[in-house]
C-alpha positions as CSV (number, residue, x, y, z in Angstrom):
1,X,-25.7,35.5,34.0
2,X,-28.3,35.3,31.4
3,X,-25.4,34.1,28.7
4,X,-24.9,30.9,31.2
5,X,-28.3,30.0,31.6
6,X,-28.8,30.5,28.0
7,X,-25.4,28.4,27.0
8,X,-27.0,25.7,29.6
9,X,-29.8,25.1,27.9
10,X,-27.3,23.1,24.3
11,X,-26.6,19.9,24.4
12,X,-24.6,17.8,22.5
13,X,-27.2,17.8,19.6
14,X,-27.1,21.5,19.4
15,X,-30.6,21.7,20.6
16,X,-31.9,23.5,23.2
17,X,-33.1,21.3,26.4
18,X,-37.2,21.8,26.0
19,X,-36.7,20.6,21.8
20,X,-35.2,17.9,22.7
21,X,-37.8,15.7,24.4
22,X,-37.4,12.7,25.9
23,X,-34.7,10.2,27.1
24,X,-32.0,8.7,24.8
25,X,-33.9,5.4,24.5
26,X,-36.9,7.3,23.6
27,X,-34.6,9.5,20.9
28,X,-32.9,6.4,19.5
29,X,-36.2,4.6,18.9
30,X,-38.0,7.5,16.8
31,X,-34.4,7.9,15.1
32,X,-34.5,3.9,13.5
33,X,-38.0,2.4,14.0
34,X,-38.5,-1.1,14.2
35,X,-35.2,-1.3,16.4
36,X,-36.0,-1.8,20.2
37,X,-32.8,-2.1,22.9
38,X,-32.5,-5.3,24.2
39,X,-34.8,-7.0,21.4
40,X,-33.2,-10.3,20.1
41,X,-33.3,-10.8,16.1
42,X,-34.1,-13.8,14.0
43,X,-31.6,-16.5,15.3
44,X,-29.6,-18.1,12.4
45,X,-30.7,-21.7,11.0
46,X,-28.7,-22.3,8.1
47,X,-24.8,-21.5,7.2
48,X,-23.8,-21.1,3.4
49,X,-20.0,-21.8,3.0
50,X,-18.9,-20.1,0.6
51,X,-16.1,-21.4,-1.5
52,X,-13.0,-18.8,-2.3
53,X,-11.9,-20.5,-5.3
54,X,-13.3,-22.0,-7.6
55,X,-13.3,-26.1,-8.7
56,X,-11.3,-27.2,-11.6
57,X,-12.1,-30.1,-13.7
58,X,-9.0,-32.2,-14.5
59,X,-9.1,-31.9,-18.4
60,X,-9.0,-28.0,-17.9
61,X,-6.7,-28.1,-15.4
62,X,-3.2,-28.8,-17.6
63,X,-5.0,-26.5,-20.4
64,X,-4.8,-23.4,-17.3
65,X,-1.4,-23.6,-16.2
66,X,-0.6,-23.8,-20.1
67,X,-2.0,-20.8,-20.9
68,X,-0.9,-19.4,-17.4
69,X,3.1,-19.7,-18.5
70,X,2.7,-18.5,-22.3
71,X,1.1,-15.4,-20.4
72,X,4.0,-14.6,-18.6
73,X,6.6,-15.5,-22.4
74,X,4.4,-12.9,-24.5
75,X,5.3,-9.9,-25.8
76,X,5.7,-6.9,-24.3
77,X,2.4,-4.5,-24.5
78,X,3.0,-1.5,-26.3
79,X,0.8,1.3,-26.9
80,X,-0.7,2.0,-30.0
81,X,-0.6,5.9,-29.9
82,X,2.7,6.0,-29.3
83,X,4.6,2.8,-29.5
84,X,6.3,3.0,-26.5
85,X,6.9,-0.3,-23.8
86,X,4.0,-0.5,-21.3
87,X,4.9,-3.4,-19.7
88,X,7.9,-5.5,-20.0
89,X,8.3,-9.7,-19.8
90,X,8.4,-10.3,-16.0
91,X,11.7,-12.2,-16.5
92,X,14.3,-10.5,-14.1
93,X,17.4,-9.3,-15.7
94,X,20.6,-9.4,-14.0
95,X,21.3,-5.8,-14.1
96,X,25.2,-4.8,-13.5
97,X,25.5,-1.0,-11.7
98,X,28.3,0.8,-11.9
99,X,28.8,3.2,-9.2
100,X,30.2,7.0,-9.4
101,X,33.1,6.9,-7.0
102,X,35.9,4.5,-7.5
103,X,36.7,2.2,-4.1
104,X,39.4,4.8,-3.1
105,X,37.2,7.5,-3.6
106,X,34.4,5.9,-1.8
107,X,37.0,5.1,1.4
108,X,37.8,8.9,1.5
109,X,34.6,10.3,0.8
110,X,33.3,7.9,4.3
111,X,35.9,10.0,6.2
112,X,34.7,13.2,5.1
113,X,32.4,15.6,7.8
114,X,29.1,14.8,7.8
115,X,27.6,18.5,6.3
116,X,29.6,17.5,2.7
117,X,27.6,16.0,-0.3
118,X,30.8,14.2,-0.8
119,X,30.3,11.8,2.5
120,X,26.4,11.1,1.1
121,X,27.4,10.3,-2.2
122,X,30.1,7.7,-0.4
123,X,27.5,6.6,2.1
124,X,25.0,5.7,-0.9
125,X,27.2,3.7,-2.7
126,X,28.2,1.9,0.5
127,X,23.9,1.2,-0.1
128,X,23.9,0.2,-3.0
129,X,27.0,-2.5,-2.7
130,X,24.8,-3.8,0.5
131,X,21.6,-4.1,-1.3
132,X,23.0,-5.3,-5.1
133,X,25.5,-7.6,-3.4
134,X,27.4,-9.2,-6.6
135,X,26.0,-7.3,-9.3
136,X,27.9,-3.6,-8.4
137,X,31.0,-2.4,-10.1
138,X,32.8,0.4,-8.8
139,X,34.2,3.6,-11.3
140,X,37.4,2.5,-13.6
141,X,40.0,4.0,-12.0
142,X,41.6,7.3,-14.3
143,X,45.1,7.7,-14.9
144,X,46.2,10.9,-14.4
């Protein structure tokens, strides 16, 4: 019994009942003085907008979006260690895939069971056709 009365005696603070003095209001204020509950600050007189971009003058205007467009023609950055590509021209490329299977292989390997790699690889380049669209070619077809 004396473990229970002992354990009673924590609270949340990990202090026993006697240290901890006081109610939570009492607690709070000692904890951030100057704050009182229910104490009203300064109410607000004056509202700064603050703009998010800023204003262009008209003669600097045409001279931006100049310099904006020969930003995206440059050169690729390359690194001077080791001269390799660090980041391309944005321009996208139209990028032709061609896929592993041939279209017959792709139609068998879709009615394969489930457990063989052979059904995945079918099932991915069923993927790829969906999300490429135009731009996939299947496998050349080998004579044999």
């Amino acid at each position: 019994m004396e473990w229970k009365r002992r354990l009673g005696q924590f609270n949340i603070y990990g202090m026993t009942a006697p240290q901890a003095g006081g109610t939570f209001k009492e607690r709070l204020e000692s904890l951030t003085p100057g704050f009182e509950i229910g104490k009203v600050g300064k109410p607000v007189t004056e509202v700064a907008e603050i703009p998010t971009s800023p204003e262009i003058d008209k003669k600097i205007e045409g001279y931006m979006e100049k310099i904006e467009k020969e930003a995206e023609l440059t050169k690729p950055v390359i690194d001077d260690y080791t001269n390799q590509i660090l980041l391309g021209s944005a321009n996208p490329q139209n990028v032709s895939v061609t896929l592993p299977l041939t279209e017959a292989e792709v139609q068998l390997g879709l009615h394969e069971k489930i457990w063989n790699s052979f059904r995945w690889l079918a099932e991915w380049c069923v993927r790829q056709i969906k999300l490429m669209h135009g731009r996939v070619k299947y496998k050349a077809p080998t004579s044999s």
